[in-house]
N, CA, C and O of each residue as an XYZ file, in Angstrom:
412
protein
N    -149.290     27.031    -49.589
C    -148.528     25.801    -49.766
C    -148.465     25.014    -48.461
O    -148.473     23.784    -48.432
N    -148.409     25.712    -47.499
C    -148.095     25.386    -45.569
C    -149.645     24.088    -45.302
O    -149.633     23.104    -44.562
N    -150.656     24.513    -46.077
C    -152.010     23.989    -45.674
C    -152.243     22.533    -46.689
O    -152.783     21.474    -46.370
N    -151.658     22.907    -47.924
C    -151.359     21.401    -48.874
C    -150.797     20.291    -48.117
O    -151.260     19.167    -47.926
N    -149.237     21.054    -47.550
C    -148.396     19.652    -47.170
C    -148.563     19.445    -46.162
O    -147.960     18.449    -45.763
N    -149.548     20.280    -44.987
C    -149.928     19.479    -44.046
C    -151.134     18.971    -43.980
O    -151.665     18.757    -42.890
N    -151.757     18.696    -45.191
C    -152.893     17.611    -45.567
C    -152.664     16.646    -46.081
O    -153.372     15.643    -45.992
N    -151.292     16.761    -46.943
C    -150.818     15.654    -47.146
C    -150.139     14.377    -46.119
O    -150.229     13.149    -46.131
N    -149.657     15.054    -45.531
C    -149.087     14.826    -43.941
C    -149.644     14.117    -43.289
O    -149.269     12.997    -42.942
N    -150.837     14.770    -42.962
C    -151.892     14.225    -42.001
C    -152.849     12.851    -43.022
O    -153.577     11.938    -42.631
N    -152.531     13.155    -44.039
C    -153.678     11.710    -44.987
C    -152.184     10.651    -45.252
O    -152.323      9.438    -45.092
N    -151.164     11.069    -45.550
C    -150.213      9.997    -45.326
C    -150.152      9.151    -43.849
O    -149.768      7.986    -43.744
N    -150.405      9.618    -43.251
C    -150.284      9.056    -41.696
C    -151.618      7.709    -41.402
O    -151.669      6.523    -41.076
N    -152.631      8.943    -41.804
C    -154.157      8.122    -41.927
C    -153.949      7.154    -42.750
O    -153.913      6.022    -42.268
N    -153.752      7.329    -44.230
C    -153.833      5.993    -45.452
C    -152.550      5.205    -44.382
O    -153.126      4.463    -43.587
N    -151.592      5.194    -44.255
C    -150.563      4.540    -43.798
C    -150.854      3.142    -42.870
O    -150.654      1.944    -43.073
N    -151.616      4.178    -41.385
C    -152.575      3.246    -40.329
C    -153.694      2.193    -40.822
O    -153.872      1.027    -40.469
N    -154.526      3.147    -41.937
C    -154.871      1.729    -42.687
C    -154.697      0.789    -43.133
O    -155.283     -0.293    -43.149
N    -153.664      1.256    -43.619
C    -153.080      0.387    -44.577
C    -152.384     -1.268    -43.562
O    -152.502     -2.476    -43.763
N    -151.862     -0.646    -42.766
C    -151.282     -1.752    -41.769
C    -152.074     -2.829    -40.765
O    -151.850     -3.981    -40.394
N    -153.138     -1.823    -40.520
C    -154.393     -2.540    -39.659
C    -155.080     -2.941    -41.051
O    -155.946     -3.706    -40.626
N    -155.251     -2.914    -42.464
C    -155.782     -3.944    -42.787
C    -154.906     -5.116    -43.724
O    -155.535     -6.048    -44.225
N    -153.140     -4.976    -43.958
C    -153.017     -5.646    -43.964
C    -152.465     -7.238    -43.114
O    -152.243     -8.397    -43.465
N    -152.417     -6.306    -41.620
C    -151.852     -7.631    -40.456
C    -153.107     -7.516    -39.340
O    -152.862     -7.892    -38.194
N    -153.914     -7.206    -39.531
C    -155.109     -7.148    -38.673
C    -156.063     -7.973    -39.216
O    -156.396     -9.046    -38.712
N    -156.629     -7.392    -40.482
C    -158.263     -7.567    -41.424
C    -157.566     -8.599    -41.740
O    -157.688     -9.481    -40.890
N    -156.833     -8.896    -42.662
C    -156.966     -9.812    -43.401
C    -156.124    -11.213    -42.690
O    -156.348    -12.388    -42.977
N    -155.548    -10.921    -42.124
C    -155.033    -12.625    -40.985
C    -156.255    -12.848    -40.276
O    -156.493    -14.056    -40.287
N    -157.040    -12.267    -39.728
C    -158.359    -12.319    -39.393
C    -159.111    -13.088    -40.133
O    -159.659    -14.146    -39.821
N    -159.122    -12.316    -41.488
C    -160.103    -13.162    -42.080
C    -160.006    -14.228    -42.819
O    -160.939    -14.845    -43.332
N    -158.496    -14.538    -42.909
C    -158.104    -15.174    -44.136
C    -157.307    -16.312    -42.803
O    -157.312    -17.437    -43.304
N    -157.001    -16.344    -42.116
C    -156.394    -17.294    -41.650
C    -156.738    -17.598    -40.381
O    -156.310    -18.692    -40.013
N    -157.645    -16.725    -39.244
C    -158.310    -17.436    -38.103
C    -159.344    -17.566    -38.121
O    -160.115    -16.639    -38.370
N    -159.744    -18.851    -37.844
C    -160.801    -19.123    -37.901
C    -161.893    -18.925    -36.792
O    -162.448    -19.882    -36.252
N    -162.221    -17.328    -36.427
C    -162.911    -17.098    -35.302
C    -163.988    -15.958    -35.846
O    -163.590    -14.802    -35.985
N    -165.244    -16.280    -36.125
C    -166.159    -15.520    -36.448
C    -166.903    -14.319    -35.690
O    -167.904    -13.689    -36.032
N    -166.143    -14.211    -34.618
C    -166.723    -12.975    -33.598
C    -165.034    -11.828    -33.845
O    -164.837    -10.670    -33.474
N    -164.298    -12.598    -34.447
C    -163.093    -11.707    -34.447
C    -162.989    -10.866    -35.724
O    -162.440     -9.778    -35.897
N    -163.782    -11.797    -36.724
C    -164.028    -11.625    -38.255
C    -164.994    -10.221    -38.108
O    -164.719     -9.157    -38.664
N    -165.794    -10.375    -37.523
C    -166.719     -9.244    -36.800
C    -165.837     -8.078    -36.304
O    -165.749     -6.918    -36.705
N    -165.463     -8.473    -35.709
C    -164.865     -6.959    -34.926
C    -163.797     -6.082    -36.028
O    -163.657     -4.859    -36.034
N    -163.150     -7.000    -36.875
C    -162.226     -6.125    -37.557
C    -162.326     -5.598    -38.899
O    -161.511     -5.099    -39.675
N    -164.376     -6.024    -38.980
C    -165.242     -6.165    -40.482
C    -164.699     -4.540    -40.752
O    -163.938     -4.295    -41.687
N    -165.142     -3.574    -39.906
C    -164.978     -2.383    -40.562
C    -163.364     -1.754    -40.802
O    -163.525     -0.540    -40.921
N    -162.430     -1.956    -40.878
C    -161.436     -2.004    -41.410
C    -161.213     -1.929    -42.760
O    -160.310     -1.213    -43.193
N    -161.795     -2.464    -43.355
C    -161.557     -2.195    -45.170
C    -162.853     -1.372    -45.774
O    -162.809     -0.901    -46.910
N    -163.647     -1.279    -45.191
C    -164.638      0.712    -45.085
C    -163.961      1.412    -45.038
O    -163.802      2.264    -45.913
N    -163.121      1.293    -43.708
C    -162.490      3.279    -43.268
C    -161.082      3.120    -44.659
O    -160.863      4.124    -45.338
N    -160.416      2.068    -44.876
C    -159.658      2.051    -45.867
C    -159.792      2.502    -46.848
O    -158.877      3.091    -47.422
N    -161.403      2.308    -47.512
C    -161.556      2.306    -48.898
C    -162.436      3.882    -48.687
O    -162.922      4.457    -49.661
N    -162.506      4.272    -47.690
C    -163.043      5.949    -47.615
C    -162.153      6.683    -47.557
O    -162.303      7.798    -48.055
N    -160.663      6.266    -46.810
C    -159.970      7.156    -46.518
C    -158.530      7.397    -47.645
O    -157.755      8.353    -47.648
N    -158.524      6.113    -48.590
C    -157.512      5.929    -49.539
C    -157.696      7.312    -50.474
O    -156.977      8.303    -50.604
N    -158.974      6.933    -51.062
C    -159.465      8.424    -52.106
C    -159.106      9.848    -51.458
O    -158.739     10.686    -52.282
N    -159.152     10.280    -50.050
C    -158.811     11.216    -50.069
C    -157.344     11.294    -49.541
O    -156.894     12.369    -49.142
N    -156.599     10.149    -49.541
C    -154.542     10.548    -49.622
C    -154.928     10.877    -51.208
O    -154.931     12.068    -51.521
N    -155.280      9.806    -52.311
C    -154.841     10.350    -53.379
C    -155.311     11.658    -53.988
O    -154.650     12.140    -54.908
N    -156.574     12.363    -53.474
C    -156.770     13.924    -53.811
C    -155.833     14.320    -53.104
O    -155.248     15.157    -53.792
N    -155.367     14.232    -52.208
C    -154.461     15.099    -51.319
C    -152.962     15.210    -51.858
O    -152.298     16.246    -51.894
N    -152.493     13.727    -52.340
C    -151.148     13.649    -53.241
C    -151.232     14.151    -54.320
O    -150.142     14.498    -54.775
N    -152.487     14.431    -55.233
C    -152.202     14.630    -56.385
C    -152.536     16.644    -56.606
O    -152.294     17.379    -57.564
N    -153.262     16.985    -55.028
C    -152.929     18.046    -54.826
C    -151.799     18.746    -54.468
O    -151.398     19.886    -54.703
N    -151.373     17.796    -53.840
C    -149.739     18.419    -53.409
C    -148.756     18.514    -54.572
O    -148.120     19.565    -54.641
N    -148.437     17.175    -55.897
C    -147.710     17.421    -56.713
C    -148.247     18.326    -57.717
O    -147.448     18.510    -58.635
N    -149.547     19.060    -57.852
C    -150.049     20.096    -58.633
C    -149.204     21.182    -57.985
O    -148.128     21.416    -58.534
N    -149.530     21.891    -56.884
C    -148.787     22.929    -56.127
C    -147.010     22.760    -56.251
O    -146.270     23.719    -56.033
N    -146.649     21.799    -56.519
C    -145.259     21.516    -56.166
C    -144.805     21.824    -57.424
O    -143.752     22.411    -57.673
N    -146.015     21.219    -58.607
C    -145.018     21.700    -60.033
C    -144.583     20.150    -60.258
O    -144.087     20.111    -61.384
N    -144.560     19.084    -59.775
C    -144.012     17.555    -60.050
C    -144.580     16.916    -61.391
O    -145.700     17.192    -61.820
N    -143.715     16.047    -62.002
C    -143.709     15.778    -62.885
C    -145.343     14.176    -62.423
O    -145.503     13.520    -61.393
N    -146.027     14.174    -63.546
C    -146.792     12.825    -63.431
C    -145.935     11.702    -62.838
O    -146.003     11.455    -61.633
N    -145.166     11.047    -63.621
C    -144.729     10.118    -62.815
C    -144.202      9.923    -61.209
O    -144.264      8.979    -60.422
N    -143.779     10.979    -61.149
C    -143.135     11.329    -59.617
C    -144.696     11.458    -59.028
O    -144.821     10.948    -57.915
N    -145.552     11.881    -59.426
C    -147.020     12.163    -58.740
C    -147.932     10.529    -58.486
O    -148.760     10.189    -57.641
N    -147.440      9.958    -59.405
C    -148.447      8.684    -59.670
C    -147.292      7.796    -58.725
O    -147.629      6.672    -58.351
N    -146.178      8.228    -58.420
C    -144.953      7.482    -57.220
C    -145.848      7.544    -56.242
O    -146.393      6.498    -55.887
N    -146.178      8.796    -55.610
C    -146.516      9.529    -54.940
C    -147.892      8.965    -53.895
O    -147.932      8.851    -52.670
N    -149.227      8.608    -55.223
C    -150.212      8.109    -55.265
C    -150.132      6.318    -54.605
O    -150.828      5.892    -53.683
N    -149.038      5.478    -55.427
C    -148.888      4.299    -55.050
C    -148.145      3.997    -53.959
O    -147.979      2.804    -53.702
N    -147.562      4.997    -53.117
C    -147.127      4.901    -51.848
C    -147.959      4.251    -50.885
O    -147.746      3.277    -50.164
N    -149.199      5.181    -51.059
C    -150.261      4.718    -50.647
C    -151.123      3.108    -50.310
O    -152.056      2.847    -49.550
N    -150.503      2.443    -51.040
C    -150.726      0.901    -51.189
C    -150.553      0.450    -50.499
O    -151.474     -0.141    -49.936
N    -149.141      0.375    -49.971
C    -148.276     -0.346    -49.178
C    -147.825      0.136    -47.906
O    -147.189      1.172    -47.711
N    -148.323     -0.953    -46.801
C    -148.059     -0.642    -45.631
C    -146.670     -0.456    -45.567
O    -145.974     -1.329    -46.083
N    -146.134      0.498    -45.043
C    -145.041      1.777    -44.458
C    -144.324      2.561    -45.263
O    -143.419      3.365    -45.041
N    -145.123      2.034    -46.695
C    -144.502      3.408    -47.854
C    -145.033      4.515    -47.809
O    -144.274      5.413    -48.175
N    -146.086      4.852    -47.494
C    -147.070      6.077    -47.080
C    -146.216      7.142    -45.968
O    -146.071      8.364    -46.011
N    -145.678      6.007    -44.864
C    -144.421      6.626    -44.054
C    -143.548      7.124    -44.614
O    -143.107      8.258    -44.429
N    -143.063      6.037    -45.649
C    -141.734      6.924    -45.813
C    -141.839      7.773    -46.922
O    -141.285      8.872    -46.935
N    -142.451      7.384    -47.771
C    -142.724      8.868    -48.817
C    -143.141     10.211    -48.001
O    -142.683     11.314    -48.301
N    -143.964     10.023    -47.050
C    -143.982     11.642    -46.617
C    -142.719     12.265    -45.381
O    -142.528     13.420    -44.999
N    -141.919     10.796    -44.938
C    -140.905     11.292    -44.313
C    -139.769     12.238    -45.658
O    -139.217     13.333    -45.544
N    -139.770     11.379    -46.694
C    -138.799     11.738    -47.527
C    -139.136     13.159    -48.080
O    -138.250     14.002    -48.216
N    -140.521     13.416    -48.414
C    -141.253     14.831    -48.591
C    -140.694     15.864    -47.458
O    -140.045     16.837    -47.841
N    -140.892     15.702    -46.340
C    -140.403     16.464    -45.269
C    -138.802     16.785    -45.326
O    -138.373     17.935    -45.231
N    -138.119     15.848    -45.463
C    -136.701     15.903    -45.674
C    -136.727     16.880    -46.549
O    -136.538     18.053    -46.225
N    -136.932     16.545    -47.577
C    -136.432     17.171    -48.706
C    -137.294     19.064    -49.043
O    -136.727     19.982    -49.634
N    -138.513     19.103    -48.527
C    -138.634     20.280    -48.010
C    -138.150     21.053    -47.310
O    -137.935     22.203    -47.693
N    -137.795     20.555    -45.884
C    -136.412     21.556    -45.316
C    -135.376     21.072    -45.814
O    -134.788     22.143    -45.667
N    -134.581     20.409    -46.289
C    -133.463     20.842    -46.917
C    -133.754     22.178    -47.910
O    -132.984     23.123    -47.740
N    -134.903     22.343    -49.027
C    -134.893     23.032    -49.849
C    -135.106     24.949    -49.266
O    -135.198     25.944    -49.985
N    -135.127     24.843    -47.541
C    -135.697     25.822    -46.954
C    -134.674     26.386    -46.567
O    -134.606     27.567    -46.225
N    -133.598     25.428    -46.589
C    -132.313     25.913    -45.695
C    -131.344     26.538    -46.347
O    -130.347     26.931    -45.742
């Protein structure tokens, strides 16, 4: 179980960073300055996003298998993922609520 939630952990953190560098980085970049060497530099940003999203959601939907969680709480889980600093706090709230359940 120790090796699940710290993959989950570690891909919440990752999807998270993506998530933020491409939505106040990539896309004000591309969508609102108009500088084509900058458009360049921050092109690969929605690659490492769209490589690294698929594996939070194997990783979430591995973790609520092991956990026993109901689908919906799992598919919560999954759409955290979307949104820059829900990825944070869903796995802060995971952590919480794991040691509480330890104590």
């Amino acid at each position: 179980m120790h090796g699940v939630f710290i993959r989950f952990r570690v891909m919440a953190v990752i999807a998270g960073v993506m998530s933020l560098l491409l939505w106040f980085v990539d896309l004000p970049a591309v969508y609102l300055i108009d500088n084509p060497s900058l458009k360049e530099q921050v092109s690969w940003i929605p690659y490492v996003h769209g490589y690294t999203y698929p594996f939070y959601v194997l990783t979430a939907i591995h973790l609520a298998a092991k956990m026993r969680w109901s689908v919906p709480r799992m598919i919560a889980l999954i759409l955290a993922g979307t949104l820059p600093l829900t990825s944070f706090i869903a796995e802060r709230r995971l952590v919480r609520s794991i040691i509480n359940k330890t104590k």
